[in-house]
N, CA, C and O atoms as a GROMACS GRO file, in nm:
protein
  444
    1UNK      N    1   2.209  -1.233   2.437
    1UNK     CA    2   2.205  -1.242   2.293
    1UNK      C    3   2.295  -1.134   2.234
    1UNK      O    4   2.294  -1.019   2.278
    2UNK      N    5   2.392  -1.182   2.109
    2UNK     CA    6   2.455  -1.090   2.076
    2UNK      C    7   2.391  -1.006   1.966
    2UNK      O    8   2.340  -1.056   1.865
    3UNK      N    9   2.395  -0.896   1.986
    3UNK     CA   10   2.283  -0.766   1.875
    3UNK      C   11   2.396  -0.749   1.761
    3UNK      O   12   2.506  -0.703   1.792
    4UNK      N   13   2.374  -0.777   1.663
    4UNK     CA   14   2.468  -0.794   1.560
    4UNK      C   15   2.378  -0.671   1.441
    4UNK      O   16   2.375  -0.675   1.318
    5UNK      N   17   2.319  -0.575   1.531
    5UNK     CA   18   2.278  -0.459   1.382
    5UNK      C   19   2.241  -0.345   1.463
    5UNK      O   20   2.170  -0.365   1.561
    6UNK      N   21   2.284  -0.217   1.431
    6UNK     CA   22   2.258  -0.116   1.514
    6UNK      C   23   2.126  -0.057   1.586
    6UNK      O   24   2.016  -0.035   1.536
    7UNK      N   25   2.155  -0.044   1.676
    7UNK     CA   26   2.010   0.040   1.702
    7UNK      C   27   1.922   0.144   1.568
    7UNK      O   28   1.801   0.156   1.546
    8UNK      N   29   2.020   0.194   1.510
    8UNK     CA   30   1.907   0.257   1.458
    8UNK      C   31   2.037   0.258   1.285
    8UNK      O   32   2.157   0.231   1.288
    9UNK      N   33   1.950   0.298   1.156
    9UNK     CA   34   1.993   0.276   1.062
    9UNK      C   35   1.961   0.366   0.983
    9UNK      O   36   1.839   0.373   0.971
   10UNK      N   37   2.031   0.455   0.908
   10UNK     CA   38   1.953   0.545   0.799
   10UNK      C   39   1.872   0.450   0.648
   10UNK      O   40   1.898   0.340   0.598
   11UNK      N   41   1.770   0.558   0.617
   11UNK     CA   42   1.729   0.503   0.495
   11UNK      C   43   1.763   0.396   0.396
   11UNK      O   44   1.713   0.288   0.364
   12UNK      N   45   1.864   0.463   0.361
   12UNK     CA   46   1.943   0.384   0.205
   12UNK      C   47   1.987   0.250   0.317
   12UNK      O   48   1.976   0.152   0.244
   13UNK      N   49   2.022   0.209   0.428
   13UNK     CA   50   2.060   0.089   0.478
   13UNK      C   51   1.939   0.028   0.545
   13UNK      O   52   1.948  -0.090   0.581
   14UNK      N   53   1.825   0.094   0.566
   14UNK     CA   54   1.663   0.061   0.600
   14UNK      C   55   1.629   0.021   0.475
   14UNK      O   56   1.521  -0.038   0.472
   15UNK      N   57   1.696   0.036   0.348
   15UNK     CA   58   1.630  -0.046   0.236
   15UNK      C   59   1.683  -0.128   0.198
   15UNK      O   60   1.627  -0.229   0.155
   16UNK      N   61   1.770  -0.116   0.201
   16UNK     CA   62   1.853  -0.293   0.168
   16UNK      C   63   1.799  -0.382   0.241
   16UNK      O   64   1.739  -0.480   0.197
   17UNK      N   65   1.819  -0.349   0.380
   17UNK     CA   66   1.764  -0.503   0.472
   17UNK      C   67   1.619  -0.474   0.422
   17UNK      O   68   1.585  -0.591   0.408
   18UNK      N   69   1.536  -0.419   0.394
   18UNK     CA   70   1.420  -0.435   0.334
   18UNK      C   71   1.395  -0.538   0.236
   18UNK      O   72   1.316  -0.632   0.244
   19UNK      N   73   1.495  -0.498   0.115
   19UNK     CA   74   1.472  -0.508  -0.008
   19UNK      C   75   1.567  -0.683   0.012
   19UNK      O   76   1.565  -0.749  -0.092
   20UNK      N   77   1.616  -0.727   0.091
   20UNK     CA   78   1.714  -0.874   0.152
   20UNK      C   79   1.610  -0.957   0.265
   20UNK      O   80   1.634  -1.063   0.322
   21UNK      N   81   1.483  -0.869   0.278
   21UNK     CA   82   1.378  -0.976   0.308
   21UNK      C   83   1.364  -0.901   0.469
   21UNK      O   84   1.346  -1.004   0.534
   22UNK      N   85   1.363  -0.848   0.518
   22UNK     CA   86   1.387  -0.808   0.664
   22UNK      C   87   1.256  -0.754   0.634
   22UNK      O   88   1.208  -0.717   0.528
   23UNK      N   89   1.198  -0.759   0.777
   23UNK     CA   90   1.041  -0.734   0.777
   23UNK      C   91   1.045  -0.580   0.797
   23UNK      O   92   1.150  -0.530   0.838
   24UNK      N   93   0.920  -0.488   0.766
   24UNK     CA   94   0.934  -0.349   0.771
   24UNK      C   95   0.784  -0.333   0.867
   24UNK      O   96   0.668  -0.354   0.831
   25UNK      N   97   0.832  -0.291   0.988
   25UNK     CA   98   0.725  -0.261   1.087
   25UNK      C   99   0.723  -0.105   1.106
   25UNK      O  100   0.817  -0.029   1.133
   26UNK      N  101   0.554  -0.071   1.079
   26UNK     CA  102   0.519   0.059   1.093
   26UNK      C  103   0.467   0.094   1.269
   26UNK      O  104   0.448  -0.013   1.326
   27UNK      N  105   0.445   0.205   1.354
   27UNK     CA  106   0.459   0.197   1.515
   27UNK      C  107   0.376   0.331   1.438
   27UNK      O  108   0.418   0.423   1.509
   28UNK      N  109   0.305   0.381   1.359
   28UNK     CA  110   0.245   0.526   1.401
   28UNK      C  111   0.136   0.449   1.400
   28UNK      O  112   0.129   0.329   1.372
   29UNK      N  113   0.000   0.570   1.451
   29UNK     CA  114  -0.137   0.558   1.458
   29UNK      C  115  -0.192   0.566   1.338
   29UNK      O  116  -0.152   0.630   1.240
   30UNK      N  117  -0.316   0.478   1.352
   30UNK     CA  118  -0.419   0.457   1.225
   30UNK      C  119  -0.413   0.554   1.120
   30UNK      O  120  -0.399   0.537   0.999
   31UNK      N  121  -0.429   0.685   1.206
   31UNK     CA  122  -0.519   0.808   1.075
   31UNK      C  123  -0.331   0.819   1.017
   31UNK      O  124  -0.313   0.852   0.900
   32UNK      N  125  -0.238   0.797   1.085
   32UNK     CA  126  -0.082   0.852   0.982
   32UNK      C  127  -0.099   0.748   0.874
   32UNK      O  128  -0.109   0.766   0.752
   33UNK      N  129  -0.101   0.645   0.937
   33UNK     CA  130  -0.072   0.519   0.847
   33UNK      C  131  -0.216   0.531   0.712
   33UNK      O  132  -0.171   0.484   0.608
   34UNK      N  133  -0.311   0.561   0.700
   34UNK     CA  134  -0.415   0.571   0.588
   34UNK      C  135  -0.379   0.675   0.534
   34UNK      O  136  -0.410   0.672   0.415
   35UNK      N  137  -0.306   0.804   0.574
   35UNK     CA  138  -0.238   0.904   0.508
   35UNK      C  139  -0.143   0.897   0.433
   35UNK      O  140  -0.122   0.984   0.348
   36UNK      N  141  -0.048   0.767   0.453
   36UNK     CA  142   0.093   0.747   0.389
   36UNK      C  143   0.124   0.659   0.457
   36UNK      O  144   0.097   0.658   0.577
   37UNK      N  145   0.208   0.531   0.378
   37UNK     CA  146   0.254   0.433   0.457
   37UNK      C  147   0.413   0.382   0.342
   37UNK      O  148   0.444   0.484   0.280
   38UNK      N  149   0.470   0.310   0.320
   38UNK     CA  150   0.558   0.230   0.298
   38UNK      C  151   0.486   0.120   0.209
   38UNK      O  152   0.406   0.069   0.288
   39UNK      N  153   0.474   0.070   0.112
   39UNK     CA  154   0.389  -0.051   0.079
   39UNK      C  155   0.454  -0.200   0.159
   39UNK      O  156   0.572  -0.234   0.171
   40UNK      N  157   0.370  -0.246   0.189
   40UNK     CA  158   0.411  -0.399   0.268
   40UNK      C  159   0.458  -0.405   0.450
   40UNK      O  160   0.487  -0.506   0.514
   41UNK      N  161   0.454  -0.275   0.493
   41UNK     CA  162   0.503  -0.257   0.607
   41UNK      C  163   0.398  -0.327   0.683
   41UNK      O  164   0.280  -0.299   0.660
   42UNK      N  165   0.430  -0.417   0.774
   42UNK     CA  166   0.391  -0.450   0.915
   42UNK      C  167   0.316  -0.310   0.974
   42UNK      O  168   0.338  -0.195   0.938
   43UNK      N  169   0.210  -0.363   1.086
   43UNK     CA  170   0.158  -0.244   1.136
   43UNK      C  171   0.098  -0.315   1.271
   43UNK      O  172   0.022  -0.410   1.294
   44UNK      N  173   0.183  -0.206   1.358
   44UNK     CA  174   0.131  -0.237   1.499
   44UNK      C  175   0.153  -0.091   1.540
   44UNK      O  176   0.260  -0.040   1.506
   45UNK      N  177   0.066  -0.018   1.609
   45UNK     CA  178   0.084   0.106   1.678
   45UNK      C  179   0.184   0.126   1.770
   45UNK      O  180   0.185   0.034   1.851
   46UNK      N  181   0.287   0.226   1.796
   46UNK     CA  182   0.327   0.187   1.949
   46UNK      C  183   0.281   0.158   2.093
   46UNK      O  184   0.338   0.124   2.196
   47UNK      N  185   0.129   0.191   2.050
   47UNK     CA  186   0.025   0.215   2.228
   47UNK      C  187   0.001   0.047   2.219
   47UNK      O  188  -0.061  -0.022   2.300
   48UNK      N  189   0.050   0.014   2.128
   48UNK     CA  190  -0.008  -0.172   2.142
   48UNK      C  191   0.102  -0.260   2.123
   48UNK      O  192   0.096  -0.383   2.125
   49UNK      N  193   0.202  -0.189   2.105
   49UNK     CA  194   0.335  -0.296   2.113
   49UNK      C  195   0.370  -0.388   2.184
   49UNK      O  196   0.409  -0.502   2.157
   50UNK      N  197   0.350  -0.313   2.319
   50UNK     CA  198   0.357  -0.418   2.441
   50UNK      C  199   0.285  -0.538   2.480
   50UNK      O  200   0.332  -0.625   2.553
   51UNK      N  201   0.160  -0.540   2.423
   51UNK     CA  202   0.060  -0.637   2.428
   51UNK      C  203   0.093  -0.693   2.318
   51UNK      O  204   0.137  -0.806   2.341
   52UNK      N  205   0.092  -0.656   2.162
   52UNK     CA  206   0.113  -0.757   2.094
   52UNK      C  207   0.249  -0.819   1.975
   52UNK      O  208   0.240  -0.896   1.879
   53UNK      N  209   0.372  -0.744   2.035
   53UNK     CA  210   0.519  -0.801   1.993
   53UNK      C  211   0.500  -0.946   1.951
   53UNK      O  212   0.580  -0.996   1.872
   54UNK      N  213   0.416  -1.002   1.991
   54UNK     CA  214   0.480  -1.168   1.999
   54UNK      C  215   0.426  -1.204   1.824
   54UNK      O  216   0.471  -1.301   1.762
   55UNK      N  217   0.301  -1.082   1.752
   55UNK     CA  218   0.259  -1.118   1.644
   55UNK      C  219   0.336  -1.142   1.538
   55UNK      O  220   0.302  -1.220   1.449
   56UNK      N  221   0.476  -1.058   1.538
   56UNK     CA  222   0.548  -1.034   1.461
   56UNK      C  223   0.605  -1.152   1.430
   56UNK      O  224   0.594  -1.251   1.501
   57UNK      N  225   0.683  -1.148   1.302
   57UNK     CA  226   0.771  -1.258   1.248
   57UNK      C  227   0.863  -1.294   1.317
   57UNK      O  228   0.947  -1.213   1.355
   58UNK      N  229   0.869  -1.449   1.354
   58UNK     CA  230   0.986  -1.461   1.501
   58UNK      C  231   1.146  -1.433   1.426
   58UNK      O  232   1.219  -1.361   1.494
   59UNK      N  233   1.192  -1.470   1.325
   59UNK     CA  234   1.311  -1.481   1.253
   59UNK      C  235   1.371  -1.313   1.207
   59UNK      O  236   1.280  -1.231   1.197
   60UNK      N  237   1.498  -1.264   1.183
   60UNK     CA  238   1.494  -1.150   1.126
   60UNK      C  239   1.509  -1.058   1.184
   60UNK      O  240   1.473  -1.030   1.299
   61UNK      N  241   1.573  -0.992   1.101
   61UNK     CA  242   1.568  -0.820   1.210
   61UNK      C  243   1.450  -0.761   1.148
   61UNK      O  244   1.409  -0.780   1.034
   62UNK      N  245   1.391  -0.671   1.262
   62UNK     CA  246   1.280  -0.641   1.170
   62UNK      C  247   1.371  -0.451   1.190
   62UNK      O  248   1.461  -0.417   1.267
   63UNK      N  249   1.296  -0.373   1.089
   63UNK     CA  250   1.318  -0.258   1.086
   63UNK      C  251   1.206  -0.150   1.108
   63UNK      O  252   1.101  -0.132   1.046
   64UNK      N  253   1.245  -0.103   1.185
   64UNK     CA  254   1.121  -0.043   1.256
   64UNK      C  255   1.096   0.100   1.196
   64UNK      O  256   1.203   0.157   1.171
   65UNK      N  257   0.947   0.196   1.155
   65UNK     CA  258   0.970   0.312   1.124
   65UNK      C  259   0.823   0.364   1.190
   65UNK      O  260   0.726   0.293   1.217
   66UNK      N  261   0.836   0.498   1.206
   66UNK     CA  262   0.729   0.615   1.266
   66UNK      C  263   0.750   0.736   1.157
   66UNK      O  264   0.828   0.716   1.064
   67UNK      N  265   0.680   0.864   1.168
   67UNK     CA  266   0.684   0.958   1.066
   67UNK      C  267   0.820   1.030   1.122
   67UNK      O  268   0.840   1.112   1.032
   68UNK      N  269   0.893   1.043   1.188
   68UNK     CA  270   1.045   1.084   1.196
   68UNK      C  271   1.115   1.046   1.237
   68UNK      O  272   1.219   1.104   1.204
   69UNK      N  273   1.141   0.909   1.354
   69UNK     CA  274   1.225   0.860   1.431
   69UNK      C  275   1.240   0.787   1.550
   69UNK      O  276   1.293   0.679   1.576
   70UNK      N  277   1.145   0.922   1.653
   70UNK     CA  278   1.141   0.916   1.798
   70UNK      C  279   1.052   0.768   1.841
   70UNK      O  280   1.100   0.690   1.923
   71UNK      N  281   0.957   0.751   1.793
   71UNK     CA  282   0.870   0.636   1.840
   71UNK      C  283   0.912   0.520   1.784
   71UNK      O  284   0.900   0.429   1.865
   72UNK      N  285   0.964   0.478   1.660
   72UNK     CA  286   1.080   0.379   1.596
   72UNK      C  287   1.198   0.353   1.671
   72UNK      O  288   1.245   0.240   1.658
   73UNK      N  289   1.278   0.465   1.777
   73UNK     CA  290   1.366   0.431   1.868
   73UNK      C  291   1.345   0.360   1.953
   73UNK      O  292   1.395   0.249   1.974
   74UNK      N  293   1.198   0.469   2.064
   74UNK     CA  294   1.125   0.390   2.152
   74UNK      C  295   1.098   0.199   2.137
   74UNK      O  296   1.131   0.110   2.217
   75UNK      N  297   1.033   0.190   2.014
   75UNK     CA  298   0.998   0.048   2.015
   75UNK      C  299   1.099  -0.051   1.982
   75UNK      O  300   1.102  -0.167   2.024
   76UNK      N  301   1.214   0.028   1.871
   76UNK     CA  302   1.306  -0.063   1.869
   76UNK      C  303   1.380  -0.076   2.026
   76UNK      O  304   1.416  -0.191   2.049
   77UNK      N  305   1.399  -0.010   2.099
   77UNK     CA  306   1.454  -0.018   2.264
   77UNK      C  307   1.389  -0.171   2.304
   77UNK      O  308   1.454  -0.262   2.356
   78UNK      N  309   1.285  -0.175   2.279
   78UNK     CA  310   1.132  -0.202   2.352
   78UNK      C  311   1.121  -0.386   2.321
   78UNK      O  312   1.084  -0.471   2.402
   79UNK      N  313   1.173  -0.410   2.163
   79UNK     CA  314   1.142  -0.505   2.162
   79UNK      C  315   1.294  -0.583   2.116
   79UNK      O  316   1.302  -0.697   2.068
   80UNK      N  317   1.391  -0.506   2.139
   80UNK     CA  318   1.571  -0.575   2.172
   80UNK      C  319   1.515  -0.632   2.329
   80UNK      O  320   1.526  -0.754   2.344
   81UNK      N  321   1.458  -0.554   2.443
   81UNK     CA  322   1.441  -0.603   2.561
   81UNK      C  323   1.373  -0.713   2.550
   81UNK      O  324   1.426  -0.802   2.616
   82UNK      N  325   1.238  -0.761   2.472
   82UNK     CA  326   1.209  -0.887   2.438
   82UNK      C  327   1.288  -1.007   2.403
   82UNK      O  328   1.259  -1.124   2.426
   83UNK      N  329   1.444  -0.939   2.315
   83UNK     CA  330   1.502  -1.072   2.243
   83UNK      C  331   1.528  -1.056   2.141
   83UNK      O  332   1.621  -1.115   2.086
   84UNK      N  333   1.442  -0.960   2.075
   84UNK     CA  334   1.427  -0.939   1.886
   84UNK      C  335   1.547  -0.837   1.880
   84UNK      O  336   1.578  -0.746   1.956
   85UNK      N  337   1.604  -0.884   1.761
   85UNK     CA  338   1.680  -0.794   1.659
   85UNK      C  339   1.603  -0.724   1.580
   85UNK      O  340   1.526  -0.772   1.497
   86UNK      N  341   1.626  -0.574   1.611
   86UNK     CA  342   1.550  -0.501   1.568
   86UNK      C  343   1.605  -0.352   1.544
   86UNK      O  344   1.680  -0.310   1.632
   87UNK      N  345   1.571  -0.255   1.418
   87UNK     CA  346   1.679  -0.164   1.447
   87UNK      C  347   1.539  -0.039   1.371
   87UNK      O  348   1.434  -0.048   1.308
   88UNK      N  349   1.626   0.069   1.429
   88UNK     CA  350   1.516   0.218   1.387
   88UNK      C  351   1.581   0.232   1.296
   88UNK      O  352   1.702   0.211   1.282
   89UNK      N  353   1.454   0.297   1.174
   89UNK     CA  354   1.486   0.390   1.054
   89UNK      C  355   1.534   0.526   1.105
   89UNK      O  356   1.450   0.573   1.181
   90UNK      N  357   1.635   0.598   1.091
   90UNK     CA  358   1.624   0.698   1.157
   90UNK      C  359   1.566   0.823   1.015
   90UNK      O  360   1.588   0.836   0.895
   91UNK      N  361   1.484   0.896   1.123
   91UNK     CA  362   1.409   1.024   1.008
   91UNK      C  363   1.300   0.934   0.984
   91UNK      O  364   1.243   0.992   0.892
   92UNK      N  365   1.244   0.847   1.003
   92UNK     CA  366   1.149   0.776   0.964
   92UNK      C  367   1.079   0.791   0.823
   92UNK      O  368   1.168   0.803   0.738
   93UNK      N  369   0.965   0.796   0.773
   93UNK     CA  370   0.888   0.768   0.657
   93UNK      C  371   0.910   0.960   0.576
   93UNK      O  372   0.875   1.002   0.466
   94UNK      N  373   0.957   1.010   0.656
   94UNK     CA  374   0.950   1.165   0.648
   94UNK      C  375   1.080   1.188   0.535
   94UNK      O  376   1.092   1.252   0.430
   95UNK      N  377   1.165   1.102   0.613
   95UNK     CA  378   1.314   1.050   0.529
   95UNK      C  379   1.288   0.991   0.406
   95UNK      O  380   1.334   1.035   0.301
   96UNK      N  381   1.209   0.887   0.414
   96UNK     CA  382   1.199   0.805   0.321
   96UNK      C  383   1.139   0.879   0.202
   96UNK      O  384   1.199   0.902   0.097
   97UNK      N  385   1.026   0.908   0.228
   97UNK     CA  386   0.960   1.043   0.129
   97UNK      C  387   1.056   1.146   0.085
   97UNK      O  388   1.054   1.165  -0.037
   98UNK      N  389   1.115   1.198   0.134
   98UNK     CA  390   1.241   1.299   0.102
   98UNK      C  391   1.338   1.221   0.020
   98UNK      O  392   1.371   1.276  -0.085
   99UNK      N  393   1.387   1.111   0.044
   99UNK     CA  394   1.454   1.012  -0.079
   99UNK      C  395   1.380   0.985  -0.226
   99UNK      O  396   1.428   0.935  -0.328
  100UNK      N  397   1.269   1.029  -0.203
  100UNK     CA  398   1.167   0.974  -0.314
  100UNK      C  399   1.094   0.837  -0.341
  100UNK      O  400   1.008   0.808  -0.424
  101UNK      N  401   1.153   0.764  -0.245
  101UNK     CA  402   1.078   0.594  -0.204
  101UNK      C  403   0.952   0.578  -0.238
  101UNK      O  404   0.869   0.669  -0.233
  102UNK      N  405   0.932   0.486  -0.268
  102UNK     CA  406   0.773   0.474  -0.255
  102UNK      C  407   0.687   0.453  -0.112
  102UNK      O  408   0.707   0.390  -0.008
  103UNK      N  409   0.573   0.546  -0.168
  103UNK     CA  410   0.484   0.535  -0.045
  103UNK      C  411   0.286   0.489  -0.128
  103UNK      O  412   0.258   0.513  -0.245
  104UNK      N  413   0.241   0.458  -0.080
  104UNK     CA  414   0.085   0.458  -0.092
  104UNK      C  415   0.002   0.525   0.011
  104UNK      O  416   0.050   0.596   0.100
  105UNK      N  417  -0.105   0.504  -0.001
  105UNK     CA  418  -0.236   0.568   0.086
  105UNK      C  419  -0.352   0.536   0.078
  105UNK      O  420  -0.392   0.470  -0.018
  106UNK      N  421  -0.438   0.577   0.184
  106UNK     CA  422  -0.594   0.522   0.125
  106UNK      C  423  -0.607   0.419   0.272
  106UNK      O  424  -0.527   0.419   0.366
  107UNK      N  425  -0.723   0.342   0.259
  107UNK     CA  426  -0.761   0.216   0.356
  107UNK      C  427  -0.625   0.113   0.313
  107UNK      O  428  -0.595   0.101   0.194
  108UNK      N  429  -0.545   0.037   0.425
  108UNK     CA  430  -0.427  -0.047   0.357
  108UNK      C  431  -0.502  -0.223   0.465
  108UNK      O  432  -0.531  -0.229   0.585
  109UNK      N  433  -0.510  -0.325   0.365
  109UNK     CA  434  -0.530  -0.420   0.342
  109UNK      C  435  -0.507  -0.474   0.555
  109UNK      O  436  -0.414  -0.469   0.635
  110UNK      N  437  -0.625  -0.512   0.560
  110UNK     CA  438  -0.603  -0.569   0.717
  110UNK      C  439  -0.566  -0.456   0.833
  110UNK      O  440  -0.522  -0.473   0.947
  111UNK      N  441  -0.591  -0.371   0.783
  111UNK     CA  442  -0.614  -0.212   0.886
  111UNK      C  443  -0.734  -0.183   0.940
  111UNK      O  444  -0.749  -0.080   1.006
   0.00000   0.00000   0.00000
């Protein structure tokens, strides 16, 4: 398969394909994600990726994020080896917050 989007992508280009319909998958653990999240982001942990990749939206690149990077690399690696077009936020949600993006918090809907 030809990978037609980089491994990994800064912010301001993590929001466009956002904001052009590209799915936004979160890879941190529960207690990060009720602390701060992205509104609308996908949520699969990375300790469960492997078991459950197939949930995700089959179409699309999806864009992957963690609270700085490292585990958004990991999974984007993780699920190009599946097939999926898929690319890391790099700086993750840490970035995004530092841009001033929006974020929410609290219990998030199907968590």
């Amino acid at each position: 398969m030809a990978v037609s989007v980089p491994l990994e992508v800064d912010v301001e280009a993590a929001r466009t394909m956002i904001a052009g319909g590209a799915p936004l998958l979160d890879v941190r653990d529960a207690g990060e994600r009720q602390q701060r999240r992205i509104p609308g982001a996908l949520w699969i942990p990375i300790e469960e990726l492997a078991q459950r990749w197939r949930e995700l939206p089959p179409e699309g690149t999806l864009v992957v994020h963690c609270a700085a990077g490292s585990r958004s690399y990991r999974a984007t690696k993780f699920l190009r080896e599946q097939g999926r077009l898929a690319t890391s936020m790099v700086g993750g949600l840490s970035e995004w917050e530092a841009r001033g993006l929006p974020t929410e918090s609290g219990p998030a809907a199907g968590s």
